[in-house]
C-alpha positions as CSV (number, residue, x, y, z in Angstrom):
1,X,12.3,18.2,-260.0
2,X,8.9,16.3,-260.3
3,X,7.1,15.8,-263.1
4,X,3.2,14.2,-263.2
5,X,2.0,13.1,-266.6
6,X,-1.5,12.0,-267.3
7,X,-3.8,11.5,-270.1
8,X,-6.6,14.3,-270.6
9,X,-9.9,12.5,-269.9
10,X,-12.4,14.7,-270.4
11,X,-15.0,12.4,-270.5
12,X,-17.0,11.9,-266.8
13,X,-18.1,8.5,-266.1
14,X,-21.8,9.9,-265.7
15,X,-21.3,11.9,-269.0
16,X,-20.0,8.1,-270.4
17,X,-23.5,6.6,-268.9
18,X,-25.3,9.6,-270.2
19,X,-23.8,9.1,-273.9
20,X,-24.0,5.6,-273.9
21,X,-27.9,5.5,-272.5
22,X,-28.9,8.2,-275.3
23,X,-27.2,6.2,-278.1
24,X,-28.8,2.9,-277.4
25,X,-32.1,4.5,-276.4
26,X,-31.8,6.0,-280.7
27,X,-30.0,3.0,-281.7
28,X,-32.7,0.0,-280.1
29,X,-35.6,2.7,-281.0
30,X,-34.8,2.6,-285.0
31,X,-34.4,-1.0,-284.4
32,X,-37.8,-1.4,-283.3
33,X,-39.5,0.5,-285.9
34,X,-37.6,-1.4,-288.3
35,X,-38.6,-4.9,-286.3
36,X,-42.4,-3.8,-286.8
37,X,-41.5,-3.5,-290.6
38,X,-40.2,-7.7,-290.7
39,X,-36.7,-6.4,-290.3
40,X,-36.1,-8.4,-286.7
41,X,-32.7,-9.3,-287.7
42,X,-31.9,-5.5,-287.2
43,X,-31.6,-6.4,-283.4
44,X,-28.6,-8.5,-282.9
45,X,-26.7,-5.9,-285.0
46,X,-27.8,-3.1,-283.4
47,X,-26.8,-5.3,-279.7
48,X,-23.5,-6.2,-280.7
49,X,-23.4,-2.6,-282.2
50,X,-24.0,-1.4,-278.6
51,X,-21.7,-3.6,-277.0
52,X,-18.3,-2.8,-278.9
53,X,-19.1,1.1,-278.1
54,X,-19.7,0.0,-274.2
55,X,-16.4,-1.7,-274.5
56,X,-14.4,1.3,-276.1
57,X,-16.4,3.7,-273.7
58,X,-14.9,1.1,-270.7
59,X,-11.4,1.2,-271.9
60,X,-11.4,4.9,-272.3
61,X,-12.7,5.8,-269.0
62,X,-9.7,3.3,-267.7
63,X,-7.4,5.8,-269.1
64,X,-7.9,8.2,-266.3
65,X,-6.2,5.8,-263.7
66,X,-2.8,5.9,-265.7
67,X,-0.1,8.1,-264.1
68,X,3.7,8.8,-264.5
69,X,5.6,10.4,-262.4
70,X,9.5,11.5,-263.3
71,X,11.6,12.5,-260.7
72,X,15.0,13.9,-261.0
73,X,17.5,14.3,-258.3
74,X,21.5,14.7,-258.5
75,X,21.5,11.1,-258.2
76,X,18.9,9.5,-259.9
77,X,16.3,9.5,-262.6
78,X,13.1,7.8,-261.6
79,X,9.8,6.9,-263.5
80,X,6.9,5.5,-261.4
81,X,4.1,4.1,-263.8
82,X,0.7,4.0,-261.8
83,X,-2.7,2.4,-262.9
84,X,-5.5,1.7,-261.0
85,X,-4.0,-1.9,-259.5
86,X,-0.4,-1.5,-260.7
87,X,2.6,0.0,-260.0
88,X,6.1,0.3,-261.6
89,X,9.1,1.9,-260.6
90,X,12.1,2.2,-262.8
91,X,15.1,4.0,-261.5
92,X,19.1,4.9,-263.2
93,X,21.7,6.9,-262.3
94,X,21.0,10.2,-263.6
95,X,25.2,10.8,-264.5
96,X,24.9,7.9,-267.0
97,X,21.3,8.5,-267.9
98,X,20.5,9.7,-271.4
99,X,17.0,10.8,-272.8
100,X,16.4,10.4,-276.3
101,X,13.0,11.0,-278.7
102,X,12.7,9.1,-281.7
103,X,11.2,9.5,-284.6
104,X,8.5,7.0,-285.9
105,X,9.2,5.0,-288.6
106,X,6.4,6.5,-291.0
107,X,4.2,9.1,-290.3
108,X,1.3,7.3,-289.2
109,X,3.1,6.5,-285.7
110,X,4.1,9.1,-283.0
111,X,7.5,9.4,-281.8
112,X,8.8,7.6,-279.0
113,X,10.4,9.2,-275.5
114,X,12.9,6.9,-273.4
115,X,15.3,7.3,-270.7
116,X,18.2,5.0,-270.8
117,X,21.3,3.6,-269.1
118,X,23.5,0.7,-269.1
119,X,21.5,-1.2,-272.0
120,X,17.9,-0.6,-269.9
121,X,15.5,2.1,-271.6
122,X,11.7,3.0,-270.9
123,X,9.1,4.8,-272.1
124,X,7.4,7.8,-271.2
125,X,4.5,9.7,-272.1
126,X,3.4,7.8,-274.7
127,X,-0.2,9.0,-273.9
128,X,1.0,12.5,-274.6
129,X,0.5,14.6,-278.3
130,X,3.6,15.2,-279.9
131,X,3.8,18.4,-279.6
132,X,3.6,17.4,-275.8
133,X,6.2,14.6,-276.3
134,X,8.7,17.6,-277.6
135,X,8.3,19.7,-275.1
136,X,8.7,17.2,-272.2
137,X,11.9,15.5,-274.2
138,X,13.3,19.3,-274.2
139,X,12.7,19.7,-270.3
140,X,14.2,16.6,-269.5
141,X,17.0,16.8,-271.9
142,X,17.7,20.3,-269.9
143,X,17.4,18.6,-266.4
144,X,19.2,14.9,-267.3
145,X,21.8,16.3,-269.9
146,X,23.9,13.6,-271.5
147,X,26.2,10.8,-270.7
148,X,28.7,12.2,-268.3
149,X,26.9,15.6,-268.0
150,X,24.3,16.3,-264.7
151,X,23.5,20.3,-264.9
152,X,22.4,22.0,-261.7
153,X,18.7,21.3,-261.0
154,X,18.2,25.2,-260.1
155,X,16.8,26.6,-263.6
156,X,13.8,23.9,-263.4
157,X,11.0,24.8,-262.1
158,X,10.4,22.1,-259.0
159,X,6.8,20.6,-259.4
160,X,5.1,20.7,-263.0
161,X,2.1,18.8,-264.3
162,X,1.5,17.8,-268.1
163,X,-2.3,16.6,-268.9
C-alpha cells in the first residue's frame, strides 16, 4: 500500500505574481498620493509592507515541493519526506511498528501523527487538516495494526493520494 501526501496549494506562481503586482501597484499608488500631500515617510512603510508579503507569498509557494510518501509492505513501514532539494527516508519494521495520533496540548495546536518503533518516531502529515490527520491515522492504524499485530494488506486499497 502507498500513500502520497501533499499540501493543497492552490495558489499558481503567476496567480502569486499577479496578486502580488496588483497589491503593490494599490499599495505604492496611495503612497504617492499621500507623498504629494508631505506624507513621504508613507514610502518605507508601505516598501517594507511589500516586502514581508513577498516573503510569505515565497514561503507559501515553497510549500508545493513538500511530499510524503508511506509505504507499507509485510515487512516494513517506510516514509520518504521529499522537498525541492531534500530527501528523507525513514524505514521500521512494520511487526514492531505502532501508529499513534496525539492530541495537542491546548486547542490552539493540531494533533500530532507518528509512526514508531524501538524508541525512533516521526511525523507525518503535519501539513494535513485534522480532520485529514484522523482519517489517515485510521487507515494506517487499519494497515500497521499494533505491536505484534501485521493484518493482511488485501482490504487496502493499493495507491491513494491525500491533498
Amino acid at each position: 500500500m502507498t500513500i502520497e501526501l501533499s499540501p493543497n496549494c492552490s495558489l499558481t506562481p503567476r496567480g502569486a505574481v499577479l496578486f502580488f503586482g496588483s497589491l503593490c501597484l494599490v499599495t505604492f499608488g496611495i503612497a504617492a498620493i499621500m507623498a504629494t500631500r508631505g506624507l513621504w515617510p508613507i514610502f518605507p512603510f508601505a516598501g517594507l509592507e511589500m516586502g514581508v508579503l513577498g516573503w510569505a507569498l515565497r514561503a507559501s509557494l515553497q510549500r508545493r515541493h513538500h511530499c510524503q510518501i508511506i509505504t507499507v509492505t509485510p515487512e516494513r513501514v517506510a516514509v520518504e519526506t521529499r522537498n525541492r532539494a531534500h530527501r528523507e527516508q525513514v524505514e521500521f519494521p512494520r511487526h514492531w511498528a505502532q501508529v499513534k495520533l496525539r492530541r495537542a496540548d491546548t486547542h490552539l495546536h493540531p494533533s500530532r501523527l507518528t509512526i514508531e518503533s524501538h524508541g525512533r518516531s516521526y511525523e507525518v502529515g503535519s501539513f494535513l487538516t485534522e480532520e485529514e490527520r484522523q482519517a489517515l491515522a485510521g487507515r494506517l492504524m487499519r494497515s500497521v495494526g499494533r505491536i505484534n499485530e501485521s493484518p493482511p494488506l488485501g482490504g487496502v486499497p493499493e495507491n491513494v493520494r491525500l491533498e
